[in-house]
Structures are given as C-alpha cells and as structure tokens.
KEVO-553207 format. One record per atom (N, C-alpha, C, O): atom name; x, y, z. Coordinates in Angstrom, 3 decimals, decimal comma, m for minus. Example, Ala and Ser with C-alpha at 12.3 -4.5 7.8 and 13.67 -1.06 7.14 Angstrom:
BEGIN
SITE   site          x          y          z
SITE      N     13,190     m5,690      7,800
SITE     CA     12,300     m4,500      7,800
SITE      C     13,200     m3,300      7,800
SITE      O     14,236     m3,319      8,465
SITE      N     12,850     m2,250      7,080
SITE     CA     13,670     m1,060      7,140
SITE      C     12,900      0,030      7,870
SITE      O     13,409      1,138      8,039
END
This chain:
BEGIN
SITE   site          x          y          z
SITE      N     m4,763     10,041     10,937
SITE     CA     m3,979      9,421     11,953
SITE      C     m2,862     10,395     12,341
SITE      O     m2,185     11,033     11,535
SITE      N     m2,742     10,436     13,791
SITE     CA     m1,495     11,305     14,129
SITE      C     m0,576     10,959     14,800
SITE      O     m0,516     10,751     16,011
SITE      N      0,588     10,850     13,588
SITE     CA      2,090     10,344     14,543
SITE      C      2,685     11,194     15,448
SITE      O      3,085     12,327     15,181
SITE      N      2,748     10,612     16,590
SITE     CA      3,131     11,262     17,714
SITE      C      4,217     10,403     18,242
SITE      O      4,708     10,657     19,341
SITE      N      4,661      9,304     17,456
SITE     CA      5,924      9,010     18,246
SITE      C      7,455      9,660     17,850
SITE      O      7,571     10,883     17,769
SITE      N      8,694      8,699     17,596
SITE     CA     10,015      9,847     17,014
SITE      C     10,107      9,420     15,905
SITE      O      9,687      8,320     15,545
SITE      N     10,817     10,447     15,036
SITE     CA     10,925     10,350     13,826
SITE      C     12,527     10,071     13,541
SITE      O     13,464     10,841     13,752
SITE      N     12,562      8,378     12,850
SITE     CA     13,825      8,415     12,686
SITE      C     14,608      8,564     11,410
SITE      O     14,334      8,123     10,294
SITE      N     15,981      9,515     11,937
SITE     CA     16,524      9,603     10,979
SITE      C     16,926      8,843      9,609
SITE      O     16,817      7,616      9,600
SITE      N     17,333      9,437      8,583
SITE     CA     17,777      8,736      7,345
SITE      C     16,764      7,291      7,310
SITE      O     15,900      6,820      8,049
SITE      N     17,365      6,928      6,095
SITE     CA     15,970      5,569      5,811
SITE      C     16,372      5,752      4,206
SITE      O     17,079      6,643      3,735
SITE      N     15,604      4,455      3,368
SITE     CA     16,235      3,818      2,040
SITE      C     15,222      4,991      1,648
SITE      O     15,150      4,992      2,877
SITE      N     14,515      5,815      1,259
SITE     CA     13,310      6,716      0,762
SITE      C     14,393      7,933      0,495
SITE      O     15,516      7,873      0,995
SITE      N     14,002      8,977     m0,282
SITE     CA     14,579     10,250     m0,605
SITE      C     13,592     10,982     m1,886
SITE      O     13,216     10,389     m2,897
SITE      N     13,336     12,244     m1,574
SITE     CA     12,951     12,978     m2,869
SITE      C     13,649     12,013     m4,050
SITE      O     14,510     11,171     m4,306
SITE      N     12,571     12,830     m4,545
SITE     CA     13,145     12,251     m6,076
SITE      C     11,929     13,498     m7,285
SITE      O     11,017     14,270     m6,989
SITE      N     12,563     13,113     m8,612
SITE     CA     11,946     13,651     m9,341
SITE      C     11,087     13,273    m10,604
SITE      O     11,403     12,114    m10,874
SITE      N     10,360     13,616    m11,297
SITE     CA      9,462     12,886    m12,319
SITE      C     10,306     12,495    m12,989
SITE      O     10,114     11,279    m12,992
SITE      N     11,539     12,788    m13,864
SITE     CA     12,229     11,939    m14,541
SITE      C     12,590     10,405    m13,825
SITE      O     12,361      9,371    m14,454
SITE      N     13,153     10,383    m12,500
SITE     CA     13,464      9,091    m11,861
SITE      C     12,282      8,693    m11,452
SITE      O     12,332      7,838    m10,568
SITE      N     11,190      9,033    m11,804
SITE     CA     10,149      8,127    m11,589
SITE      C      9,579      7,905    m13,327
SITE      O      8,701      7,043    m13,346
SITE      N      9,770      8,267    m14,223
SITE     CA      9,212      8,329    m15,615
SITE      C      9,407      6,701    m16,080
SITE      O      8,431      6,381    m16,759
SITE      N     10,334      5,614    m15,931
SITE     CA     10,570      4,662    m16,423
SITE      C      9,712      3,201    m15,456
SITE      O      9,093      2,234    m15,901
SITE      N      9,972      3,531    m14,290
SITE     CA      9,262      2,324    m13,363
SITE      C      7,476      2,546    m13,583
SITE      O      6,570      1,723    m13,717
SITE      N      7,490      4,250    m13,540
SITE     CA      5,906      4,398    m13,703
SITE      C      5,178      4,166    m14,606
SITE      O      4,001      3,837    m14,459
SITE      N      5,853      4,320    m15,878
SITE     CA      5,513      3,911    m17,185
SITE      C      4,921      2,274    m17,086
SITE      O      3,744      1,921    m17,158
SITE      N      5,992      1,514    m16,921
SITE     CA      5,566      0,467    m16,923
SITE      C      4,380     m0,034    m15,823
SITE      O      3,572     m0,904    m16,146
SITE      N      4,367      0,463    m14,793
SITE     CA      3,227      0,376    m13,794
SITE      C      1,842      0,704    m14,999
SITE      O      1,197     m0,220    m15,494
SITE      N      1,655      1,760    m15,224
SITE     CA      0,913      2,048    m16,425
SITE      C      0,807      1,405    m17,310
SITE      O     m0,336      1,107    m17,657
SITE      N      1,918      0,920    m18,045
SITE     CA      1,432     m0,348    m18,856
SITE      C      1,247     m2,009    m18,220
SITE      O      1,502     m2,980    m18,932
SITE      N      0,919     m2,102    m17,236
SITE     CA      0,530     m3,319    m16,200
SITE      C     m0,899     m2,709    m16,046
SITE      O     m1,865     m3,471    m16,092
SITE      N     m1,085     m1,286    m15,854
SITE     CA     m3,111     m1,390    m15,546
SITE      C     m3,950     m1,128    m16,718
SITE      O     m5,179     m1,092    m16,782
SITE      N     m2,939     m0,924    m17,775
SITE     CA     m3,618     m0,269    m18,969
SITE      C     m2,918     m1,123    m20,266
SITE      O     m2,437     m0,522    m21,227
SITE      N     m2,928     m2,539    m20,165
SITE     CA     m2,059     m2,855    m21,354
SITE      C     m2,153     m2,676    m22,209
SITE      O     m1,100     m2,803    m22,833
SITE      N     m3,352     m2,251    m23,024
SITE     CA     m4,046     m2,061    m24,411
SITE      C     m3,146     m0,226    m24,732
SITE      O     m2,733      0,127    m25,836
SITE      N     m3,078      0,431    m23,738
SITE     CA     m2,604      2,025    m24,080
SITE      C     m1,604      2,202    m24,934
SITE      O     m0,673      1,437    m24,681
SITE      N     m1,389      2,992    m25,964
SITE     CA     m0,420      2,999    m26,467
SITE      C      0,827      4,076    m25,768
SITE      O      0,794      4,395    m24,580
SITE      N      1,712      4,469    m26,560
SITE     CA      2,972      5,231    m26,108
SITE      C      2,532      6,392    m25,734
SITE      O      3,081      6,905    m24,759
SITE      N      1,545      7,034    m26,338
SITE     CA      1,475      8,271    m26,326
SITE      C      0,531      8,595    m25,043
SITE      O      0,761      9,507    m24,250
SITE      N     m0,678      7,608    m24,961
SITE     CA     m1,375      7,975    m23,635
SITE      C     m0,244      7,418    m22,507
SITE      O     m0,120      8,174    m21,543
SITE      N      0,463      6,398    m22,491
SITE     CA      1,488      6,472    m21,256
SITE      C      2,538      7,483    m20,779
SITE      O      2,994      7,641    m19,647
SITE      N      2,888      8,316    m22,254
SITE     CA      3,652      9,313    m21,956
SITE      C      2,593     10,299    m21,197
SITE      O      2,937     10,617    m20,059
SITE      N      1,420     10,797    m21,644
SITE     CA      0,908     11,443    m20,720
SITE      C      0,374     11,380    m19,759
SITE      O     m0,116     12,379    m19,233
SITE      N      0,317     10,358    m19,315
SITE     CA     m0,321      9,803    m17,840
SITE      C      0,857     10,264    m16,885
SITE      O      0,691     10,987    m15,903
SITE      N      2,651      9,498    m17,515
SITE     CA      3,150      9,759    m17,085
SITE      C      3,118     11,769    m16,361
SITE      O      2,893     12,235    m15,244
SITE      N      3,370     12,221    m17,328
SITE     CA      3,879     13,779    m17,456
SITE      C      3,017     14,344    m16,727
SITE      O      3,455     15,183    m15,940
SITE      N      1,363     14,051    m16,743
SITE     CA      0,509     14,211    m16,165
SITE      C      0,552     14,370    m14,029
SITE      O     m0,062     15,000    m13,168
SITE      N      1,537     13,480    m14,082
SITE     CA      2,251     13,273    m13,006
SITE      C      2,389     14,575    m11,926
SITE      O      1,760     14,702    m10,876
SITE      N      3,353     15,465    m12,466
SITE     CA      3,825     16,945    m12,326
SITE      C      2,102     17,777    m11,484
SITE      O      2,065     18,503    m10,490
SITE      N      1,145     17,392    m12,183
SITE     CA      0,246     18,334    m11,823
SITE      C     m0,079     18,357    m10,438
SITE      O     m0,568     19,243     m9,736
SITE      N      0,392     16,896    m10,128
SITE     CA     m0,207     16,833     m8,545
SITE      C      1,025     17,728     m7,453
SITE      O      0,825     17,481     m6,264
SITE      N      1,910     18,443     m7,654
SITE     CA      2,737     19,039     m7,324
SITE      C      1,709     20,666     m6,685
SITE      O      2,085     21,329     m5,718
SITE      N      0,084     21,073     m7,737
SITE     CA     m0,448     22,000     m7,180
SITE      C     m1,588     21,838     m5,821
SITE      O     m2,313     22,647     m5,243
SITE      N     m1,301     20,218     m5,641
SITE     CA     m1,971     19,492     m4,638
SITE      C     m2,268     20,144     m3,084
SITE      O     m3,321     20,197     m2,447
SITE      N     m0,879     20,622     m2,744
SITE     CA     m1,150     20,927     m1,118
SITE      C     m0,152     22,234     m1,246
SITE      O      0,130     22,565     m2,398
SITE      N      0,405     23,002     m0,170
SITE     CA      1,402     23,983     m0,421
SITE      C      2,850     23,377     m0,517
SITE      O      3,798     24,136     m0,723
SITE      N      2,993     22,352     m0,408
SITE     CA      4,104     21,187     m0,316
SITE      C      4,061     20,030     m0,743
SITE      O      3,595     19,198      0,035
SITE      N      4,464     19,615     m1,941
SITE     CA      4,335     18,226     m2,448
SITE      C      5,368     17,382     m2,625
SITE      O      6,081     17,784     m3,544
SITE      N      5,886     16,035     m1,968
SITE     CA      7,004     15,966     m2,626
SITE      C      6,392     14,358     m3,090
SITE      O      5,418     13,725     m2,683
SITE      N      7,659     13,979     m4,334
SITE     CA      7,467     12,585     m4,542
SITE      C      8,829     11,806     m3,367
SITE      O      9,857     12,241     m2,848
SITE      N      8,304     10,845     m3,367
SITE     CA      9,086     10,340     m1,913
SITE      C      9,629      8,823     m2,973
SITE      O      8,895      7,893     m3,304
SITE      N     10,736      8,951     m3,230
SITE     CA     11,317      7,077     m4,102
SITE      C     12,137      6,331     m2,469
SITE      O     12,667      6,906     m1,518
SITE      N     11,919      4,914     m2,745
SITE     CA     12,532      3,744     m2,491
SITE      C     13,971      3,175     m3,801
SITE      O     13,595      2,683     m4,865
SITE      N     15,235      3,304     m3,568
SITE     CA     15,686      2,890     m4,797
SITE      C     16,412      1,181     m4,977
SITE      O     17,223      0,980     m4,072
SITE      N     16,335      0,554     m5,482
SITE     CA     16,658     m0,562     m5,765
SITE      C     18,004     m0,947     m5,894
SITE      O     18,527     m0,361     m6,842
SITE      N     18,868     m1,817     m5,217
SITE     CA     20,505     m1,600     m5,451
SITE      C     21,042     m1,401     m6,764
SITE      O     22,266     m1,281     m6,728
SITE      N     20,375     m1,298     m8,306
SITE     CA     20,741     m0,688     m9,190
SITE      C     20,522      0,733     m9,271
SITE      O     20,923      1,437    m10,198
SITE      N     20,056      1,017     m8,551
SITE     CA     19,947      2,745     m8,608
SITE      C     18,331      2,627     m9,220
SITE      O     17,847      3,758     m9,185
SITE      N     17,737      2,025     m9,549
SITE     CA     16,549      2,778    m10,447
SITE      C     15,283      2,809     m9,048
SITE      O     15,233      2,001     m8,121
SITE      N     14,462      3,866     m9,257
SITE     CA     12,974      3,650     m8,053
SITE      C     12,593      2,768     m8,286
SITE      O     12,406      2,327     m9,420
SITE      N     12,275      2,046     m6,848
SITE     CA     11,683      0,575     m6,815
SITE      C     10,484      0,946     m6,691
SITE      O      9,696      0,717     m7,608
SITE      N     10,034      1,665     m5,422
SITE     CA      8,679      2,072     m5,118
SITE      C      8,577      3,120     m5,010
SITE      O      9,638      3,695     m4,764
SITE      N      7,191      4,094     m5,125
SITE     CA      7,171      5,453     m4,520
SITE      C      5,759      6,018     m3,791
SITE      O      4,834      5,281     m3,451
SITE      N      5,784      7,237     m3,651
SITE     CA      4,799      8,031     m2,837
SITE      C      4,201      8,999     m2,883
SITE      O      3,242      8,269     m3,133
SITE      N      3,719     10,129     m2,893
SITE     CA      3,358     11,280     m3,023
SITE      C      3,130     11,648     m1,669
SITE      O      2,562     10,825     m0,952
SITE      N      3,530     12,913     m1,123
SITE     CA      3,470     13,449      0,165
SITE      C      3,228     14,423      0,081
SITE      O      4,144     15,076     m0,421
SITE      N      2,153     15,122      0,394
SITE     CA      1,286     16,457      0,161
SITE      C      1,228     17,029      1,942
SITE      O      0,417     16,600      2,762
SITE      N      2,132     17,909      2,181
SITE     CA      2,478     18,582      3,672
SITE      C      1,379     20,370      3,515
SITE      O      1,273     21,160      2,577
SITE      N      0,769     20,361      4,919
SITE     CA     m0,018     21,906      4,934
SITE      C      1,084     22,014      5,974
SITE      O      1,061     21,139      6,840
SITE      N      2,203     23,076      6,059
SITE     CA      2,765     23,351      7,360
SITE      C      1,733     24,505      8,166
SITE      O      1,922     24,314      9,367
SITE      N      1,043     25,266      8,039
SITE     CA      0,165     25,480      8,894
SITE      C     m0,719     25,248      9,262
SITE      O     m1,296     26,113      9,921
SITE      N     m1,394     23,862      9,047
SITE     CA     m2,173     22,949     10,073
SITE      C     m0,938     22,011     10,210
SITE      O     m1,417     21,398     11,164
SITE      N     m0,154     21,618     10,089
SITE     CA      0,399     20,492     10,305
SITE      C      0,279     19,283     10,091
SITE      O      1,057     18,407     10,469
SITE      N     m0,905     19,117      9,341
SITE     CA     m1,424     18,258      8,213
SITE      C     m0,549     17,552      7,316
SITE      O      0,098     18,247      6,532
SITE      N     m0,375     16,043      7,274
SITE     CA      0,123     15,668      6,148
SITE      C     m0,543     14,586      5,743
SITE      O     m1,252     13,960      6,531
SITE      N     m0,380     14,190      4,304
SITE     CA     m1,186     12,979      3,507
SITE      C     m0,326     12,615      2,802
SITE      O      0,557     13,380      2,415
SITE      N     m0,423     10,736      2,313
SITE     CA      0,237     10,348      1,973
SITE      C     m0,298      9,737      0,755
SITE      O     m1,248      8,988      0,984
SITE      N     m0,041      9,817     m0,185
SITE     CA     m1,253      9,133     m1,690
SITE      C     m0,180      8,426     m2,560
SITE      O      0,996      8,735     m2,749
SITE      N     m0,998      7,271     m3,089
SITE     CA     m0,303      6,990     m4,159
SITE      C      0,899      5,740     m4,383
SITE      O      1,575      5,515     m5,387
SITE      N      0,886      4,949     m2,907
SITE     CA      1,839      4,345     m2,539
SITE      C      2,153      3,461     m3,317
SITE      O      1,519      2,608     m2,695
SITE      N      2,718      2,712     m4,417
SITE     CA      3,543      1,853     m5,671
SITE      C      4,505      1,505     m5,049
SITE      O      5,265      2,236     m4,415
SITE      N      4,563      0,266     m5,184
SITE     CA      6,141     m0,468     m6,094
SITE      C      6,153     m1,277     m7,211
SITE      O      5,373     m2,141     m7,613
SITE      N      7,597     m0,654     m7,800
SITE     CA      7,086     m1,463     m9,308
SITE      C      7,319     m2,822     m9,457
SITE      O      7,803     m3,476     m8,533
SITE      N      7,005     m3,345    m10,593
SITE     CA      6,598     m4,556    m10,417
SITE      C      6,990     m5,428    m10,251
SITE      O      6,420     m6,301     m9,597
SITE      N      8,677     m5,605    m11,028
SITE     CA     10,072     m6,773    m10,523
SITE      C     10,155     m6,727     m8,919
SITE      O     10,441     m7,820     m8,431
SITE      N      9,961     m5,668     m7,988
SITE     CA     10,737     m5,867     m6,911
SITE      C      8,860     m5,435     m5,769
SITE      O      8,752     m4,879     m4,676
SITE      N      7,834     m5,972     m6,638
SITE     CA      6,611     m6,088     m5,366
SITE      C      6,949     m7,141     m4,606
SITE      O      6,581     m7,041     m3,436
SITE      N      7,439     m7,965     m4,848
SITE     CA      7,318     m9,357     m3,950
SITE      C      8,562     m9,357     m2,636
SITE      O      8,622    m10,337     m1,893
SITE      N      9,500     m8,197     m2,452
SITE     CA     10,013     m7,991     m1,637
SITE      C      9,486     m7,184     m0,322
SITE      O      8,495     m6,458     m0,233
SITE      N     10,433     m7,525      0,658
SITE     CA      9,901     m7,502      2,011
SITE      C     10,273     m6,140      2,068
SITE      O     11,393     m5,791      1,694
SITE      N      8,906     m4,821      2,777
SITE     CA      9,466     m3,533      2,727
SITE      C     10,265     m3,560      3,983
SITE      O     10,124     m4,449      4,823
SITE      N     11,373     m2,262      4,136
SITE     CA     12,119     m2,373      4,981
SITE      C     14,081     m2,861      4,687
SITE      O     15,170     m2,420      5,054
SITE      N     13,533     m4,078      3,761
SITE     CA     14,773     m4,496      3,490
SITE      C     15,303     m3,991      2,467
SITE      O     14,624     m3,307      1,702
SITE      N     16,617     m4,226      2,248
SITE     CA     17,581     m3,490      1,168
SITE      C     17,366     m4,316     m0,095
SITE      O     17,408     m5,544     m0,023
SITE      N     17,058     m3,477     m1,643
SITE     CA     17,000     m4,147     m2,476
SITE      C     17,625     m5,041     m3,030
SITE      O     17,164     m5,585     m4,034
END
C-alpha cells in the first residue's frame, strides 16, 4: 500500500529500545506461551534485537501509557532506496488492549 497523503507531525509513538520493550513483551510471551519458563522468555525476548538485520533501517516504534511504560509496539523495517517501507509485528500489551487507539492512555 502507498501512502501518498501528509504526514503528520508528532503523535503518542516514538523509537524506543529493547530494554523499554523487555517487560510488556515478556509478558505478551507469557500470554502465548504460558507453560515457558524464564529462560525461554528471556530469549525470545533478546531474540528480539536480531530483527534489527531485517531491512537497512529498522526501528522499534512504542505507544507509551501515562505511566511511562510501552503500551503497544511495532517494528518498522525502511529500504530508503526503493522507498519501501513495512510494518510487522503490531502488539499491545495486555492491561491496556481494550483501549481505543488514538487516545491518550
């Protein structure tokens, strides 16, 4: 699909990094995998990082929750010379799925 309309500024979303995603994701992980123990969630988590060799540009994209922690997130894999972008991976965690996207946590 190609967005061709404007792109507006600022918005509740911002980089973020595997540590601020390590605690909401975890538990996402233990919601599809309840039987897993600590150690395969830690590496699922950490596992995380690899998709960073995905495109020439990867970023993780967070939503944050008015306590500060990521509510939801994204993966955004950019080719700037096709101009190509993909979006994978879209989550929110699990206290704050039942909210309306858009609105403030």
């Amino acid at each position: 699909m190609l967005h061709t309309g404007v792109v507006r500024a600022g918005g509740p979303a911002e980089e973020v990094d595997l540590e601020a995603l390590r605690i909401p994701l975890t538990r996402r992980w233990q919601g599809f995998l309840p039987d897993a123990g600590e150690e395969v969630l830690r590496q699922l988590v950490d596992r995380r990082e690899a998709r960073r060799r995905g495109a020439d540009v990867v970023y993780f994209i967070g939503a944050r929750a008015a306590q500060g922690d990521v509510a939801s997130w994204a993966d955004l894999y950019l080719d700037p010379a096709t101009g190509i972008a993909q979006i994978e991976d879209l989550i929110t965690s699990r206290p704050t799925s039942s909210m309306v996207t858009g609105t403030p946590f």
